[in-house]
C-alpha positions in Angstrom: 4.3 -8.2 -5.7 5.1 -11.9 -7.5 8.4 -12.5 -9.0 10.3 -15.4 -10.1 11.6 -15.8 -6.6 8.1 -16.1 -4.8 6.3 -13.7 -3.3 8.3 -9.9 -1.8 6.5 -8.5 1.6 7.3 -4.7 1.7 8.5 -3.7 5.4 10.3 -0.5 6.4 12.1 -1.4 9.1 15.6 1.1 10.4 18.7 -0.6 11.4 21.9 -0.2 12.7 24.6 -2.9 11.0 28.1 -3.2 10.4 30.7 -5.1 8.6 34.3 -6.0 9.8 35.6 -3.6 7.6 33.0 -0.8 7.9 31.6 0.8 11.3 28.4 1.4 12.2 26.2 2.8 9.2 22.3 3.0 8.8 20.3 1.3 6.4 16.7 0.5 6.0 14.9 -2.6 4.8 12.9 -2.6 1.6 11.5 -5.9 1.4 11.7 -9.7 2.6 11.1 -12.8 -0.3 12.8 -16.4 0.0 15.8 -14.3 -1.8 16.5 -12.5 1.7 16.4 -9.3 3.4 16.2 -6.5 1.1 17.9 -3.3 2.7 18.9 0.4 1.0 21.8 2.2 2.2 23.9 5.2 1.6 27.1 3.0 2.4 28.0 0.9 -0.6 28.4 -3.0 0.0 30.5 -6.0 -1.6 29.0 -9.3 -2.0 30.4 -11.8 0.5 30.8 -9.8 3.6 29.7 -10.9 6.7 27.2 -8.6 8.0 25.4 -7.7 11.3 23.0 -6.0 12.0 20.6 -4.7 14.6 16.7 -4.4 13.4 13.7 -2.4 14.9 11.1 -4.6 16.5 13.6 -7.6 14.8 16.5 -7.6 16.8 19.9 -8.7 16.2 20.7 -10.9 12.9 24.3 -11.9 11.2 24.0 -12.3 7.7 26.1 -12.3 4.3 26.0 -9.8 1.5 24.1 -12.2 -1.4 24.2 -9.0 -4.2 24.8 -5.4 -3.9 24.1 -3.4 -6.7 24.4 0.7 -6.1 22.5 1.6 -2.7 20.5 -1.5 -2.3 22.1 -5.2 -1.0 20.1 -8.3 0.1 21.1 -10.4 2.7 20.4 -13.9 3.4 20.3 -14.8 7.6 22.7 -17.0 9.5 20.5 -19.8 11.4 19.2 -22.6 11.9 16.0 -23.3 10.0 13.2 -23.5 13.2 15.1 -19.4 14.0 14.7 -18.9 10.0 11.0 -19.9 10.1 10.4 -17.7 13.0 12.2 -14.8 11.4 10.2 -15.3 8.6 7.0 -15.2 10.0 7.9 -12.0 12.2 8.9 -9.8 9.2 5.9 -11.3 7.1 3.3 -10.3 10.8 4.9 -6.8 10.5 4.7 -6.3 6.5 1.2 -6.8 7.1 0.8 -4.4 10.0 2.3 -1.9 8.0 -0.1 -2.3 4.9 1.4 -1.1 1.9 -1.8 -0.6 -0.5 -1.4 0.8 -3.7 -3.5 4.0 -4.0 -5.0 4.2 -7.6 -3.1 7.0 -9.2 -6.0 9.7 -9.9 -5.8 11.1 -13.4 -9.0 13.3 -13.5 -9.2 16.9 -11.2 -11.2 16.7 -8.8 -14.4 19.5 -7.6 -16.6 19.9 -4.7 -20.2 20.6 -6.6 -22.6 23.3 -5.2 -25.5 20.1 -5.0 -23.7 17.8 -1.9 -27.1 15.7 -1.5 -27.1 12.6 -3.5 -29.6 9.7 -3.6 -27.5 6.7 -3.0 -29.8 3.4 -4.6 -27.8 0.2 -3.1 -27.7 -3.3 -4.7 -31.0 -4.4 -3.3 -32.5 -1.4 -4.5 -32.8 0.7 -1.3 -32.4 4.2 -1.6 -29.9 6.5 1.2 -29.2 9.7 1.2 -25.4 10.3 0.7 -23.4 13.7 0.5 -20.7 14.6 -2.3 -17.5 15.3 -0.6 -15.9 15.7 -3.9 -16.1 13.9 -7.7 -14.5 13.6 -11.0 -15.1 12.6 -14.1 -13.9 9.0 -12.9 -15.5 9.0 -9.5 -17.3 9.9 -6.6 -16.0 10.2 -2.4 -19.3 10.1 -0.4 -20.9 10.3 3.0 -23.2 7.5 3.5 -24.2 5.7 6.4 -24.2 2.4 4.7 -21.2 0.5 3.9 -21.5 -1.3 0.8 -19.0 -3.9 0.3 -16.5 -3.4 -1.8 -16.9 -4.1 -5.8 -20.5 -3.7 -4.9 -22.3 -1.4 -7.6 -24.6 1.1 -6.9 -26.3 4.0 -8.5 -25.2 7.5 -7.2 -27.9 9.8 -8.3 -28.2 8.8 -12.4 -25.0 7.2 -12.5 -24.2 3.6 -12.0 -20.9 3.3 -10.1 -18.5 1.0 -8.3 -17.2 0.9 -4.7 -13.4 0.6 -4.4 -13.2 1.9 -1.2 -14.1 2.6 2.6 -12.8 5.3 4.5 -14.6 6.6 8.3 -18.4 6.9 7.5 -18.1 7.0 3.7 -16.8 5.3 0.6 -15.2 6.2 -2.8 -16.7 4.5 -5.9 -15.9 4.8 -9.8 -18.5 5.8 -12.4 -19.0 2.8 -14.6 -19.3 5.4 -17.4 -17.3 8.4 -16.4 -18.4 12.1 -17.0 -16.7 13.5 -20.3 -14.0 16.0 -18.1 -15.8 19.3 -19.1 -18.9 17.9 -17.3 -17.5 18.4 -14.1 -18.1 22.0 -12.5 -19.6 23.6 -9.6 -23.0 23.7 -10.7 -23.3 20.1 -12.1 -25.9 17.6 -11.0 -25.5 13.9 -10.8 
């Protein structure tokens, strides 16, 4: 996600820190941008304290409280800029790893129709044989030894359809034209 301060890397990360004030308390990162470290906490902060604290697969940091505002605080790292770059690029290696996709919110119920064997026709025009694991009036999650690439568009029985997703052995694809909702049922045909 983009905002006026650059680019925000989502990471879940738990740490131990404390303050010279405060003992030990948890807290858990949210996110990293040029602004700083993004953590949430049940202790509540004040801008301008000093701050350490000791990060899973990060290791310990000193920092200072740049805002605070309910449970959430960001931090900005003591350092040196060659240890800020390498900070940096470790919590940006890890966001990655951890893959924060957004799932498309699914709006339309989904069925598993009586008729599971599809005809599948690919891009190029060559026809598979693909089984329904379930579909809505939005979309289709199939079976299907090939993988077409994603935002390819194929034809899944009469319907034309989109792939916006690959799982193990299959793929999920939205109808170009979805089904009105009360043409979904058991018994349907596509």
């Amino acid at each position: 996600m983009k905002d006026m301060h650059g680019p925000r890397h989502r990471i879940i990360l738990p740490a131990l820190c404390w303050t010279q004030r405060r003992r030990d308390f948890y807290a858990i990162t949210t996110d990293v941008s040029v602004e700083g470290i993004r953590f949430r906490s049940s202790s509540l902060l004040s801008p301008g304290e000093d701050l350490t604290c000791s990060i899973r697969y990060i290791g310990l940091l000193h920092a200072r409280i740049d805002q605070a505002v309910g449970q959430e605080f960001v931090v900005s790292v003591r350092g040196g800029r060659p240890a800020l770059v390498g900070l940096a690029r470790q919590f940006v290696t890890l966001s990655r790893a951890q893959d924060f996709r957004v799932e498309p919110v699914r709006l339309d119920r989904r069925i598993v129709p009586k008729q599971k064997v599809v005809v599948v026709t690919l891009e190029g025009g060559h026809a598979v044989s693909g089984h329904v694991l379930n579909i809505s009036a939005s979309g289709v999650a199939l079976l299907i030894d090939q993988t077409p690439e994603l935002g390819a568009t194929i034809r899944v029985g009469q319907k034309l359809a989109r792939v916006m997703r690959h799982f193990t052995h299959g793929l999920g694809a939205a109808f170009v034209e979805p089904f009105e909702p009360g043409a979904v049922h058991e018994a349907m045909t596509i």
